[in-house]
Backbone bond lengths (Angstrom), bond angles and torsions (degrees), N, CA, C in turn:
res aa  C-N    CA-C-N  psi(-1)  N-CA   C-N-CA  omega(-1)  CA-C   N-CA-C  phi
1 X - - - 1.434 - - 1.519 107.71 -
2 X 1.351 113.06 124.50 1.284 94.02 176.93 1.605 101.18 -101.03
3 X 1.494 111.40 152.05 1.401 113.25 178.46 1.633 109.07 -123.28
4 X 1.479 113.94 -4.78 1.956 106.42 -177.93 1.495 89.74 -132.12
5 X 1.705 100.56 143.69 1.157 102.25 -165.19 1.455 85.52 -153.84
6 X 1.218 121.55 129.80 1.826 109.33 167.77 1.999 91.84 -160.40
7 X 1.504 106.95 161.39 1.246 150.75 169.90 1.401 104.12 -59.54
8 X 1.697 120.30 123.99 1.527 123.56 -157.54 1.743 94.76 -116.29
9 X 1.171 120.57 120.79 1.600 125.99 179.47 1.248 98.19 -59.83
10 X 1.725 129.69 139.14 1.770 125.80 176.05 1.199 102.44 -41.29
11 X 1.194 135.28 -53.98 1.907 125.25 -152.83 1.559 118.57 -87.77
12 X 1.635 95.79 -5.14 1.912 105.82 166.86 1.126 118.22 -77.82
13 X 1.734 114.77 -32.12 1.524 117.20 -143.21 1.565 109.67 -55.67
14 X 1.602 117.16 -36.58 1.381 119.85 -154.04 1.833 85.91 -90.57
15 X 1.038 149.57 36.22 1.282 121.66 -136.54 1.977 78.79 -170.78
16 X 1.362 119.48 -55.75 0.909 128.78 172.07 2.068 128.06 -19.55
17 X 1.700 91.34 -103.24 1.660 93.99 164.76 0.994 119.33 -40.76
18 X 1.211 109.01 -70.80 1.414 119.83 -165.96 1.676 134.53 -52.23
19 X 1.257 114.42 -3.28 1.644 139.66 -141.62 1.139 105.47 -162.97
20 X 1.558 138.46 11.67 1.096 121.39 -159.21 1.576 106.93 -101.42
21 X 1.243 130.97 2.51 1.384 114.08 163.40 1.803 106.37 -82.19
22 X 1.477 103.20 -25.17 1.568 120.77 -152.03 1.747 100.04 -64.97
23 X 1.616 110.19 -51.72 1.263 138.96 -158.13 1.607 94.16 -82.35
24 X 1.162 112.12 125.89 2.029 104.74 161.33 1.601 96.18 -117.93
25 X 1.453 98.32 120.89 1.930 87.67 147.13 2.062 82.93 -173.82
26 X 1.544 73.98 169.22 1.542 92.94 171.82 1.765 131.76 -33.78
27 X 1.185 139.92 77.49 1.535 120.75 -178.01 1.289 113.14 -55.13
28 X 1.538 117.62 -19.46 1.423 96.72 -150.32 1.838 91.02 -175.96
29 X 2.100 121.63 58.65 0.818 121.63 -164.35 0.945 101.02 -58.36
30 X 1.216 159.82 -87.64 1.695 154.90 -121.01 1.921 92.96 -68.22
31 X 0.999 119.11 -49.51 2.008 103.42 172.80 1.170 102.82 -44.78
32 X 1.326 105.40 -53.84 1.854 121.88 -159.20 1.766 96.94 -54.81
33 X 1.251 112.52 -39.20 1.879 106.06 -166.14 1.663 89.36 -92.26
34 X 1.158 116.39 -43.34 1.850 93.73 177.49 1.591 135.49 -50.43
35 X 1.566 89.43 -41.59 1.643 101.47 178.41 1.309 101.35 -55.61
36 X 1.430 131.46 -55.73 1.297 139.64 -164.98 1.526 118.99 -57.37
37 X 1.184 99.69 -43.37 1.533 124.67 164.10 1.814 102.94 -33.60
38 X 1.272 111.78 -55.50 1.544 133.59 -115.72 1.624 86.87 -113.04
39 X 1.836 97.15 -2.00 1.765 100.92 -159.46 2.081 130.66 48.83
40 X 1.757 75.67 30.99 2.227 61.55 174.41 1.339 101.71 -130.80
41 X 1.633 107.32 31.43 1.505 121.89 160.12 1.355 112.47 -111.71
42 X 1.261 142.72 83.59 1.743 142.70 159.39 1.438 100.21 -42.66
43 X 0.771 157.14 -96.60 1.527 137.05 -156.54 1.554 118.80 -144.49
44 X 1.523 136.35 130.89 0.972 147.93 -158.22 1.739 111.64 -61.07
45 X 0.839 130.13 119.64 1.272 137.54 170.14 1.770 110.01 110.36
46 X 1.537 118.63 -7.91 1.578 108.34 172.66 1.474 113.97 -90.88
47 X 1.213 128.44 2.27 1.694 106.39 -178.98 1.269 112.93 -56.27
48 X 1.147 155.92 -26.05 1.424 130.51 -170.39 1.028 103.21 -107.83
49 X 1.370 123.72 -11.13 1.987 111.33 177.39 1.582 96.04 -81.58
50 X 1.357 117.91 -25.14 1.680 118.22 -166.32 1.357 90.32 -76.97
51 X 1.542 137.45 -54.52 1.165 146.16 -151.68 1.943 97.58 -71.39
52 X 0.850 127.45 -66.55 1.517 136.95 152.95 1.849 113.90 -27.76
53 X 0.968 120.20 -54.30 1.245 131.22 166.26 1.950 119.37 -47.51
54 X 1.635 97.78 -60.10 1.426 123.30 178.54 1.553 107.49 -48.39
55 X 1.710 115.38 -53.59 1.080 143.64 -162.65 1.519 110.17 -75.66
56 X 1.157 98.39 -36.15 1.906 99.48 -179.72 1.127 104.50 -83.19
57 X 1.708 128.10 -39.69 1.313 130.75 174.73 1.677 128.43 -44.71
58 X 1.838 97.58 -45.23 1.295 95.06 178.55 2.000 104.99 -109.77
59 X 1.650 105.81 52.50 1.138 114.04 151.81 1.499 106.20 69.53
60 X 1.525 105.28 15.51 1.766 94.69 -173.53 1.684 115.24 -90.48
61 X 1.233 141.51 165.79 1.017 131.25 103.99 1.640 127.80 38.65
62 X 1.380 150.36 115.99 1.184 150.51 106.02 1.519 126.60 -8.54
63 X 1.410 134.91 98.60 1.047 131.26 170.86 1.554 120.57 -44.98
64 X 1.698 119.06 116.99 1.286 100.06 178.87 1.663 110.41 -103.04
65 X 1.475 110.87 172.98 1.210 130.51 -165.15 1.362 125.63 -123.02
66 X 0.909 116.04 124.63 1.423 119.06 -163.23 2.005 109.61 -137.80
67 X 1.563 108.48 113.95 1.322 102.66 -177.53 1.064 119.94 -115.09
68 X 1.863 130.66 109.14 1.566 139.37 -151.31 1.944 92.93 -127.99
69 X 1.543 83.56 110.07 1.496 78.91 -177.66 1.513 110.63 102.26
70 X 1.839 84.94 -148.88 1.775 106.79 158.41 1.246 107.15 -94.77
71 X 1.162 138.76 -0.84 1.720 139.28 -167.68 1.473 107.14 -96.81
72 X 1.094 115.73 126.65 1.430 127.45 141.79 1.124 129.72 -58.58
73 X 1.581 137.20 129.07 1.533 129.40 173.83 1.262 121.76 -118.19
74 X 1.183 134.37 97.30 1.376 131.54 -167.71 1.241 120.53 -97.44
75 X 1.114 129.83 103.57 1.741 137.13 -166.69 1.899 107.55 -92.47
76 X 1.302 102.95 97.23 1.469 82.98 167.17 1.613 113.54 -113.38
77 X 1.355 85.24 150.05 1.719 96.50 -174.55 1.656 122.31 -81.25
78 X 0.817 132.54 111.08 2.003 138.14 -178.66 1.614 92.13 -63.20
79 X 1.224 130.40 -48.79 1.344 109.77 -179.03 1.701 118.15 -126.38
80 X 1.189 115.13 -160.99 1.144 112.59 -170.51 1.637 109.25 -130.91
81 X 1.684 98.64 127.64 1.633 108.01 -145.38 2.015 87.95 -113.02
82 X 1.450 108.81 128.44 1.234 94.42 150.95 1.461 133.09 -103.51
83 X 1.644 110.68 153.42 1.278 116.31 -160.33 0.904 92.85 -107.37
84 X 1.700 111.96 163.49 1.590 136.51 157.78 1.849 88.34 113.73
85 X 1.465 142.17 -23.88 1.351 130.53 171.53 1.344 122.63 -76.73
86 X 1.510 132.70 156.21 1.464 117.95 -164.18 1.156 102.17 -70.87
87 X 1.336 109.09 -57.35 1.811 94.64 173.08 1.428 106.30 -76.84
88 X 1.459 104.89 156.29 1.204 112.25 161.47 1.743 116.92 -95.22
89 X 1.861 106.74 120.85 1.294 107.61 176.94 1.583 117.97 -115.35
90 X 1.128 98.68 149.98 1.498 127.60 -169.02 1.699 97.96 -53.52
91 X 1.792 118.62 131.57 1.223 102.48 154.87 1.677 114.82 -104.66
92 X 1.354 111.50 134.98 1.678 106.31 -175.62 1.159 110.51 -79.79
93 X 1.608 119.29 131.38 1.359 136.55 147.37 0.969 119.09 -82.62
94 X 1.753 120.52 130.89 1.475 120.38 170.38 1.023 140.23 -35.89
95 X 1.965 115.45 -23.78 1.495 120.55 129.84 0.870 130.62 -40.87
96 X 1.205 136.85 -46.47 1.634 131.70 -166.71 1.362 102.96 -82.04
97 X 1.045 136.20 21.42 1.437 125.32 179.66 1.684 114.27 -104.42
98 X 1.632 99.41 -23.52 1.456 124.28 163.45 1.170 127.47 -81.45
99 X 1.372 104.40 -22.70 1.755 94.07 178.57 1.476 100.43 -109.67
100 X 1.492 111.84 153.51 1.590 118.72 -177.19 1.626 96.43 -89.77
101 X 1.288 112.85 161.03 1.613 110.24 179.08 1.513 98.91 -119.65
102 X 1.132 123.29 135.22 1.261 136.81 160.85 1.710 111.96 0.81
103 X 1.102 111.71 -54.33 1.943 100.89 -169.25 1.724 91.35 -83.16
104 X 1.323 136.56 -23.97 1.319 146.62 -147.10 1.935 78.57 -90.04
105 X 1.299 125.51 -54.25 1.326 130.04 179.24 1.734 124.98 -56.78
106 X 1.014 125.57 -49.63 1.541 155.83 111.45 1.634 108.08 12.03
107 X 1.715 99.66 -86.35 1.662 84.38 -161.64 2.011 103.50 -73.08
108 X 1.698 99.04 -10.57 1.190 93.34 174.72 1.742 132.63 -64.19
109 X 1.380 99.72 -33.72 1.068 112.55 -173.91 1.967 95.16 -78.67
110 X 1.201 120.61 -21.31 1.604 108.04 -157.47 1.872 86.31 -117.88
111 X 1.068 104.51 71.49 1.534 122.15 -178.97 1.785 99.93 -110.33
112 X 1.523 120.21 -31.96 1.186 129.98 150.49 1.587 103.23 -98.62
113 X 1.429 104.33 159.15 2.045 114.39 173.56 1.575 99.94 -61.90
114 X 1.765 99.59 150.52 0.844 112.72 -179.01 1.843 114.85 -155.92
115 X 1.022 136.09 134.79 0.915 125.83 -176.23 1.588 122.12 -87.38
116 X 1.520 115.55 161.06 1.498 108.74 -165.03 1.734 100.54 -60.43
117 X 1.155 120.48 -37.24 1.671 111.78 -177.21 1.416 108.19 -55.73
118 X 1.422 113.86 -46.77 1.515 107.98 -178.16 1.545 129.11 -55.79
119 X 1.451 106.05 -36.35 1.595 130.21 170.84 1.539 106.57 -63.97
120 X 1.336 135.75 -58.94 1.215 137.55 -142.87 2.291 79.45 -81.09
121 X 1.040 119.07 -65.92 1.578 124.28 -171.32 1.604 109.73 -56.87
122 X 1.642 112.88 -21.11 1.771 99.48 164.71 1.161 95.10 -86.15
123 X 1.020 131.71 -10.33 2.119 117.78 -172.36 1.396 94.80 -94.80
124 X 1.175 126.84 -3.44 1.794 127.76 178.25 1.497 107.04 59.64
125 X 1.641 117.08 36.12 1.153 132.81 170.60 1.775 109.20 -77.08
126 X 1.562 109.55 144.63 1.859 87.91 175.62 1.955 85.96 -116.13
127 X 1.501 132.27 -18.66 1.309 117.94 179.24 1.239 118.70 -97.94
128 X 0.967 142.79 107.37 1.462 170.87 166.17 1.482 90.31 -28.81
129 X 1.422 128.69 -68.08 1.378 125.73 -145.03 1.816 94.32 -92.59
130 X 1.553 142.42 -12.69 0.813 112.49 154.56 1.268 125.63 -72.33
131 X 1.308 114.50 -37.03 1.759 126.73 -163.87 1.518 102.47 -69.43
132 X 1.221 118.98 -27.34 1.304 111.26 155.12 1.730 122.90 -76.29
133 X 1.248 134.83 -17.84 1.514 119.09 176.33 1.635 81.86 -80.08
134 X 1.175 130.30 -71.02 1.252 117.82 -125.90 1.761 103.74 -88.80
135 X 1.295 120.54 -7.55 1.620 120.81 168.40 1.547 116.42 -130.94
136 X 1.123 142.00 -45.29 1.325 133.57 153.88 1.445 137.21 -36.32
137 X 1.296 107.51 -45.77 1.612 118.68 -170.55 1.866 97.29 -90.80
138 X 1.015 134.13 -48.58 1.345 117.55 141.35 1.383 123.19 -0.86
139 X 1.343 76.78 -94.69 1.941 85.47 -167.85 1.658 121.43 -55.70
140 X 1.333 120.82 -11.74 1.627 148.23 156.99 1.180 87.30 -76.70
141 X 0.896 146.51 -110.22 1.524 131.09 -135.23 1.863 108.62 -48.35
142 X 1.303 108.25 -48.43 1.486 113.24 -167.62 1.882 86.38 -75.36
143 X 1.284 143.75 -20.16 1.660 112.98 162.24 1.347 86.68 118.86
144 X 1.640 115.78 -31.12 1.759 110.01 -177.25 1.604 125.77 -53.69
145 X 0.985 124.21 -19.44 1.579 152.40 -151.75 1.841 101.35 -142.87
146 X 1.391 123.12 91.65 1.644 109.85 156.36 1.260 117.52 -117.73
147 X 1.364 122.57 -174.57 1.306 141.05 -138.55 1.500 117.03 -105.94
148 X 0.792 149.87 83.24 1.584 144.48 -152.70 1.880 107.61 -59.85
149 X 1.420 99.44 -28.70 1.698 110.49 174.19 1.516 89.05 -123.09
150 X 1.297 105.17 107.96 1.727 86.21 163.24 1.286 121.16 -114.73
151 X 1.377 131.02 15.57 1.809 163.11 -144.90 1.831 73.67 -116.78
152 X 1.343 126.87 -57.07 0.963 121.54 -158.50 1.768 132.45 -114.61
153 X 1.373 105.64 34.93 1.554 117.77 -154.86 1.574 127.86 -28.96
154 X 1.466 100.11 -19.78 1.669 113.63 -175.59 1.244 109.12 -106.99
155 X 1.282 121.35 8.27 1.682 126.54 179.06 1.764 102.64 -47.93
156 X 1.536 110.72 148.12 1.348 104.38 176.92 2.037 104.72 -81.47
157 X 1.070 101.62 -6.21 1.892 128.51 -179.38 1.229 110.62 -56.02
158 X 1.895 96.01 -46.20 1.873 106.42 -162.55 1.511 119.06 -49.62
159 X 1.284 92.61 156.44 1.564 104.97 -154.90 1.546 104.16 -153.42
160 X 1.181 122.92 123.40 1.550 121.98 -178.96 1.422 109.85 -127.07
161 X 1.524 101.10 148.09 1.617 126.21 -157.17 1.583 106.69 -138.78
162 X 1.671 102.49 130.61 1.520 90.52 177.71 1.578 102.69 -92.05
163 X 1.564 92.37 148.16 1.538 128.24 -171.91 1.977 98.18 -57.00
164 X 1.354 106.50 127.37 1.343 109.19 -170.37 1.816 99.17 -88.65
């Protein structure tokens, strides 16, 4: 998932990903002076050593970086995935056993039918067509999530039920 995303000035770009604990300056002063404003900035120039710091502490993942364009893409990971298996499986942290994850919320809530409007507004989603690529169609394909019409997937009727 990526969640930080910002606009790279020409003379950062090469300097950016690649450098980004190395390099301190503003990405994006006017956020940078509001947050601060707003007090949920402690001091100007540590977010990514704190964020890096935070992240190793609770065993996560390295934020990766990806630069398309002028944009930066910063993917950070909530859990910790091992690589090199075909699937990729989840490793559990004694955190994660407390918090519900989004599809875990989902098939919970659609234990009775429910329609995609009803699902997307308990997830406090407002786009329909992402919340469906990135959590609905999932859980349909893997069998967790089915179709109450499934002859008819675009019915204005449809209604989804988790698989008992």
């Amino acid at each position: 998932m990526t969640i930080l995303q910002w606009r790279v000035r020409e003379h950062y770009r090469e300097r950016c990903a690649s450098n980004m604990r190395e390099i301190h300056f503003s990405r994006n002063p006017k956020m940078a002076q509001l947050l601060h404003e707003y007090e949920y900035v402690r001091e100007f120039g540590e977010g990514v050593d704190r964020m890096y710091r935070e992240m190793e502490e609770a065993g996560l993942p390295e934020p990766e970086y990806k630069t398309v364009a002028f944009m930066v893409h910063a993917t950070i990971k909530n859990k910790k995935y091992l690589v090199g298996s075909e699937s990729t499986t989840p490793q559990v942290n004694p955190q994660d056993k407390t918090q519900a994850t989004p599809q875990d919320k989902i098939l919970e809530f659609c234990k009775i039918p429910r329609s995609k409007n009803e699902i997307v507004a308990y997830m406090g989603y407002k786009d329909p067509r992402y919340f469906t690529k990135e959590y609905m169609k999932p859980l349909l394909k893997n069998g967790e999530l089915v179709m109450t019409i499934p002859d008819k997937p675009n019915s204005k009727n449809q209604k989804y039920v988790t698989k008992k």
